[in-house]
Structures are given as C-alpha cells and as structure tokens.
Kinemage of the C-alpha trace (Angstrom):
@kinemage 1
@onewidth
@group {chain A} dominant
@subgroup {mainchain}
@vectorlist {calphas} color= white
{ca unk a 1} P 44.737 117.061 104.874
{ca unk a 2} L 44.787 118.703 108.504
{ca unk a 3} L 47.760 116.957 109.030
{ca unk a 4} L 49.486 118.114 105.679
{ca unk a 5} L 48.088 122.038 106.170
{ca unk a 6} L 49.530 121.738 110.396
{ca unk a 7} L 53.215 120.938 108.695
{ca unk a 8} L 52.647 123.925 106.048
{ca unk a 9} L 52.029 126.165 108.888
{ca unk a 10} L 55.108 125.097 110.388
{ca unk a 11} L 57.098 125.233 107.460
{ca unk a 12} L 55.975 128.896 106.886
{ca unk a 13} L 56.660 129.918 109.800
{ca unk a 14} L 60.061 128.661 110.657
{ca unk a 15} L 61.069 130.391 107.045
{ca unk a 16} L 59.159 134.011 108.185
{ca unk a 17} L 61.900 133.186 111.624
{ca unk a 18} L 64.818 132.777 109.743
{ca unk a 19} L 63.738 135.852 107.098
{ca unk a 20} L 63.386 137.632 109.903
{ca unk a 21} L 66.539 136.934 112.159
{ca unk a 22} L 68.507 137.130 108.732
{ca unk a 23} L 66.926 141.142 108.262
{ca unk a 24} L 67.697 141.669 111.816
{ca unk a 25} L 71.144 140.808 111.742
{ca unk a 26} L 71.448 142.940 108.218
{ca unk a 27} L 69.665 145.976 110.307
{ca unk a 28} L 72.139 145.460 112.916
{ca unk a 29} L 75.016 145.378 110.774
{ca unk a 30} L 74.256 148.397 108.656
{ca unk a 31} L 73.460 150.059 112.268
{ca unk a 32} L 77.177 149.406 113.658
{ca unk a 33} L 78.763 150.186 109.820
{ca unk a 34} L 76.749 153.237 110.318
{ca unk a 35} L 78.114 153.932 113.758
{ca unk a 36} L 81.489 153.368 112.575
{ca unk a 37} L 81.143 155.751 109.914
{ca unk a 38} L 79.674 158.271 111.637
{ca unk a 39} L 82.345 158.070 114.290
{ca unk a 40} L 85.167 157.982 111.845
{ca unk a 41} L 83.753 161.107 109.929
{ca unk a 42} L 83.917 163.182 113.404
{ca unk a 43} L 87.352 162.045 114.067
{ca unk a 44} L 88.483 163.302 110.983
{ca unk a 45} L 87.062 166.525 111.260
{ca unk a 46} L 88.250 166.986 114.914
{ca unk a 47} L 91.873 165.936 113.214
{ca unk a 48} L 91.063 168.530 110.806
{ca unk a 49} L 90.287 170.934 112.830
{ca unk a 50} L 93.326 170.718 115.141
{ca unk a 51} L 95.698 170.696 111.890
{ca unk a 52} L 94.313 173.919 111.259
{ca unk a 53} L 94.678 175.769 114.319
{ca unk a 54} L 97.874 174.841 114.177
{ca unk a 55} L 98.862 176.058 111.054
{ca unk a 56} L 97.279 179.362 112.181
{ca unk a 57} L 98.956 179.444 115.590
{ca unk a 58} L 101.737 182.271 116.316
{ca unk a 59} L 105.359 180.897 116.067
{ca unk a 60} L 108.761 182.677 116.702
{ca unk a 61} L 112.045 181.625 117.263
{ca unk a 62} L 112.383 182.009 121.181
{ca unk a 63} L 116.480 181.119 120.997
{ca unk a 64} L 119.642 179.222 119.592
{ca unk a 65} L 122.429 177.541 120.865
{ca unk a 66} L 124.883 175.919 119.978
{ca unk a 67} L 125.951 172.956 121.562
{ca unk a 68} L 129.093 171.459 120.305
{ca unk a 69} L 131.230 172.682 117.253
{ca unk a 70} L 133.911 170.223 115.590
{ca unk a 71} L 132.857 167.122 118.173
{ca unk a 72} L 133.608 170.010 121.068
{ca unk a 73} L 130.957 170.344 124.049
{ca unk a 74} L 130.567 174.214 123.553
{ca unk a 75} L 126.991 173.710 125.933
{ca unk a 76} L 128.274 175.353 129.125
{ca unk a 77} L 130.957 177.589 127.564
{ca unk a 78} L 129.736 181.624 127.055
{ca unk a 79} L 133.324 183.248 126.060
{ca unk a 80} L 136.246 182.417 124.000
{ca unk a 81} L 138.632 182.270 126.711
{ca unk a 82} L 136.538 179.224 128.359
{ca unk a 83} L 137.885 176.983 126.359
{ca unk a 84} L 141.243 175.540 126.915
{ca unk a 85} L 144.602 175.689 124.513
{ca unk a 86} L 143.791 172.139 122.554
{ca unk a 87} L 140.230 172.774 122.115
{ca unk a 88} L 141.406 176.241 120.229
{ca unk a 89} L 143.944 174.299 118.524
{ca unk a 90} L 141.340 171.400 117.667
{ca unk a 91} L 139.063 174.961 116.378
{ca unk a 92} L 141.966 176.786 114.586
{ca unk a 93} L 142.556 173.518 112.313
{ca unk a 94} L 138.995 172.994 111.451
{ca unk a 95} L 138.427 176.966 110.759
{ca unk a 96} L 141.654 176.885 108.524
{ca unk a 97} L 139.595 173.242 106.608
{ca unk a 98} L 136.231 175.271 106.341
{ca unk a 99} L 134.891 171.978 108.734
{ca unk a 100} L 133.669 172.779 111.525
{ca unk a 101} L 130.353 170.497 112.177
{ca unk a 102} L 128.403 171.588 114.818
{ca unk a 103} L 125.198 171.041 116.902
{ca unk a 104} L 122.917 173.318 117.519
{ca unk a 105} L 119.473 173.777 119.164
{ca unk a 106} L 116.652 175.792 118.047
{ca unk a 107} L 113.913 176.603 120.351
{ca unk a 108} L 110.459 177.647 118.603
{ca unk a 109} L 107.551 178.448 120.515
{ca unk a 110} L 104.230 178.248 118.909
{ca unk a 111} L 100.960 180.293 120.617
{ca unk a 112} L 97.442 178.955 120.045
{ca unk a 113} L 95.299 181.955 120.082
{ca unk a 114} L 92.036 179.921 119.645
{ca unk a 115} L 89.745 177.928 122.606
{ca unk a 116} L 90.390 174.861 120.921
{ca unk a 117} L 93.032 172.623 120.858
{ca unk a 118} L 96.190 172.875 118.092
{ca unk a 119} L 97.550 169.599 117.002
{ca unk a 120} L 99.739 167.924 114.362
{ca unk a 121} L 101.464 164.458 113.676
{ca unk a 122} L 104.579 165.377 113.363
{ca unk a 123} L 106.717 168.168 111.159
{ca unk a 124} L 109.405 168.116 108.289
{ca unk a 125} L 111.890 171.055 109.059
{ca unk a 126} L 114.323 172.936 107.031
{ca unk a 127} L 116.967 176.047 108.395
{ca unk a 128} L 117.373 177.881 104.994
{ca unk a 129} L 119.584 181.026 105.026
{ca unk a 130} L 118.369 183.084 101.642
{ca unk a 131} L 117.747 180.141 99.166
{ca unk a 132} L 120.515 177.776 100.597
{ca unk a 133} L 119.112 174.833 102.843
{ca unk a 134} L 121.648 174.508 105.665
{ca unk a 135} L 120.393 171.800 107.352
{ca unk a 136} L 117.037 169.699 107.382
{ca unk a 137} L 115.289 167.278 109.473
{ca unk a 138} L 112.061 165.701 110.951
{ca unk a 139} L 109.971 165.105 114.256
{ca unk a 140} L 108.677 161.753 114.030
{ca unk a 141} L 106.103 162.605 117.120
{ca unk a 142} L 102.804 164.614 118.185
{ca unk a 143} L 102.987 168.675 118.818
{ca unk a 144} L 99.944 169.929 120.600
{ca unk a 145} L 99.297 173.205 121.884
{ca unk a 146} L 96.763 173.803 124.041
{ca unk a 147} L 93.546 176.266 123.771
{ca unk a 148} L 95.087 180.375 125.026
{ca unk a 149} L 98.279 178.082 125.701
{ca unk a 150} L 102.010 178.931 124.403
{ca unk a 151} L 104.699 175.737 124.267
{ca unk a 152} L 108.177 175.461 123.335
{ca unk a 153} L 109.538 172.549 121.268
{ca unk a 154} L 113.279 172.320 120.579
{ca unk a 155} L 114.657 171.539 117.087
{ca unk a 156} L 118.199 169.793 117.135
{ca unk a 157} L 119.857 171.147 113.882
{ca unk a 158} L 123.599 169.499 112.464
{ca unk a 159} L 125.177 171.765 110.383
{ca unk a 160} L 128.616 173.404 109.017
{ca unk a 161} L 129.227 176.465 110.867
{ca unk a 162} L 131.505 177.248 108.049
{ca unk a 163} L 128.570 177.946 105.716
{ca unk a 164} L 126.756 179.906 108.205
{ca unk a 165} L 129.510 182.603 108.776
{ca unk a 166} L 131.909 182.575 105.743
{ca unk a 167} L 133.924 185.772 106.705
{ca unk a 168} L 135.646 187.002 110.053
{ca unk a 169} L 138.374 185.302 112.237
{ca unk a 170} L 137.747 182.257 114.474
{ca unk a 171} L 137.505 184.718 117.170
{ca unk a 172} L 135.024 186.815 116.055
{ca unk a 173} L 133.115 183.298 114.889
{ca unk a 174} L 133.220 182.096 118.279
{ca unk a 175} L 132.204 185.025 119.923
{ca unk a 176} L 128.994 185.246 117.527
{ca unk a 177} L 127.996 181.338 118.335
{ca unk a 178} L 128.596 181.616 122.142
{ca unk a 179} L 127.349 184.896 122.965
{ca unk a 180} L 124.291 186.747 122.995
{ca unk a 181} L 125.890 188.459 119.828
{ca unk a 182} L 125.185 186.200 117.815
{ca unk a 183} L 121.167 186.598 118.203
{ca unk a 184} L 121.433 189.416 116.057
{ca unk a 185} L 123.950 187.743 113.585
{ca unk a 186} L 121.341 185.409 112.974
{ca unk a 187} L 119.007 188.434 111.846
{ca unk a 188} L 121.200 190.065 109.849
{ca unk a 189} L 122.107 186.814 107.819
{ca unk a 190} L 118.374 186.281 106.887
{ca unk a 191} L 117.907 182.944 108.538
{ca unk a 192} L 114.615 181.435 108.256
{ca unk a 193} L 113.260 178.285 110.117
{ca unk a 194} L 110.400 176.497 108.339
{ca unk a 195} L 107.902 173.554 109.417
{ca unk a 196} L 106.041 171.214 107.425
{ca unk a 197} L 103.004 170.418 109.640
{ca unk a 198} L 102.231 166.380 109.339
{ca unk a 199} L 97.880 165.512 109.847
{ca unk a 200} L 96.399 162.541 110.605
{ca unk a 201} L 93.901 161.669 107.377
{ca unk a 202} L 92.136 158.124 109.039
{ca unk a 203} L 94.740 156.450 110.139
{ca unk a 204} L 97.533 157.879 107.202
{ca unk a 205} L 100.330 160.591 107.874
{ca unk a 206} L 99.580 163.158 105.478
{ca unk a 207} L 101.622 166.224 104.669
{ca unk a 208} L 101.244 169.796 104.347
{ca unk a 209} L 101.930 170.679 100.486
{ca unk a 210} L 103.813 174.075 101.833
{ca unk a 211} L 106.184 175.318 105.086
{ca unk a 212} L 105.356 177.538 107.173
{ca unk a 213} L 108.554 180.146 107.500
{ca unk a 214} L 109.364 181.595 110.915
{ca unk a 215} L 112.052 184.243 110.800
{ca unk a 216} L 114.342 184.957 113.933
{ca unk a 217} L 112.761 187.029 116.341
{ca unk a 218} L 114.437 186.803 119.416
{ca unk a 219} L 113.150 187.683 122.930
C-alpha cells in the first residue's frame, strides 16, 4: 500500500508539472500575442497620424517646365530663337497636326506646419484644366515632410501641349512654354494639380477617397 500511494504521488505530481508548463506556455503566448497587438495598434496610429498631417500640410505649385515638346530637348532652351531651323520645322509640322507631346515637370512643395512628422505611401496625381484631365499619373514611393520643415517633390507630367493652349501661333506657344510668361498662362487657364495621398493601413496601401487640389501659385 506505501508502495502503491509513493507511485500516486508521483503520478500526481508529474501531471500538476505538465498542467503547469502547458499554462505557462499559454501565459506566455497570450503575453507575446498581446505584445504584438499592442505594438501593431501604435504603429497604426503613428501611420495615422502622419497621413493626417499630411493631408493638412500647405502645398503650392513652386514651378513648371517643360522639358521636351514633340521628342525635342526644350530643357536648356529659354527663347524661340534657341532652337535651330529643323527643330522649328520638326515644331511647325506638329503645331499644323495638333501633336505636339511633350514633357513637362511640375515642382510642388508641401510645408508641414506641425512638430510632428508628415508622411504618406505614395500619391495618385491628376493635372485637370477646368473639368478636362490632361494628364494623370502615380508615385509608387514614400513622401515625408519633416516637423516646421518645407520639401519639394517633382511630378513628371506627359501631355499634348495642343490641348493645353488651343489658340495663338507656334510662336506665341513657344514663348508661353519656355518663358517665364507662361507662369501666368498657367493661371489664367485655371490649371489645377491634385494628389491622392496613399496610407499605410497594417501592412495594405490604402487610398484617400478624395484629392487634394493645389492651384498654381507661383513664386
């Protein structure tokens, strides 16, 4: 009978260590999912709150320019007479078509007025003129903009100058696109950039149901 109630001991006891090492693993586990959790739950809200500093930064559009018009490089050229007699020829033929596809570059710089950081994912774009969409795009990469902080980001836009600026001669065309004239051509023709802020929801791309419209203002 001792013998049988030593081995009951035993037998009690190793089940009481297993109970017990099976809890302890379940208290550890549900202490790390917890962790996790937690952790997650703060790195949403930081995402959160970036995304909507963002959105309530200050953008403008700081400048354009254009960069090549009908496979041209127009980059380095500020006048009319810059560019030689077969380039004007090239110009004069696509003007006469209504084609003339160009490349331009639109620099917007956004100013975070709060102390902490504005972030986003990425951004759909669209350059709208009234209720036409000229052109539209994406950029498939991280914007931040740090706390007081003002940065530029430049937007590469491919459009048909011919839909911009329907009226005038090639001349007076060319001189809007090259030269500082054309700053306030792009006022007066009501264009208006807009952004479609992308957030980080977990680890999904998530995106902003409206735009955000930034008219020309030019510095």
């Amino acid at each position: 009978m001792i013998h049988h109630s030593t081995k009951n001991r035993q037998t009690r006891k190793q089940i009481v260590s297993r109970f017990s090492a099976i809890t302890g693993s379940k208290v550890i586990g549900l202490a790390l999912l917890t962790l996790v959790l937690v952790f997650t739950s703060c790195g949403i809200f930081r995402q959160a709150k970036e995304y909507d500093r963002f959105v309530n930064s200050r953008f403008s559009v700081r400048d354009v320019k254009v960069l090549s018009i009908a496979g041209i490089d127009v980059s380095q050229i500020k006048k009319t007479s810059d560019l030689d007699l077969g380039q004007m020829i090239t110009l004069g033929i696509r003007f006469i078509k209504g084609d003339m596809p160009s490349v331009m570059e639109i620099s917007v710089k956004g100013r975070n007025p709060f102390s902490g950081k504005a972030s986003i994912s990425g951004m759909d774009w669209l350059l709208q003129m009234k209720q036409d969409t000229l052109a539209s795009g994406t950029i498939n990469k991280k914007i931040t903009i740090l706390p007081g902080e003002t940065t530029l980001f430049p937007v590469k836009v491919n459009l048909n100058i011919s839909r911009l600026l329907k009226s005038g001669s090639l001349k007076q065309i060319m001189e809007v696109m090259l030269g500082d004239a054309g700053k306030k051509e792009y006022e007066r023709l009501g264009l208006v950039f807009k952004i479609r802020p992308w957030y980080l929801s977990g680890s999904k791309i998530k995106k902003s149901p409206v735009y955000i419209s930034i008219h020309p203002k030019f510095e």
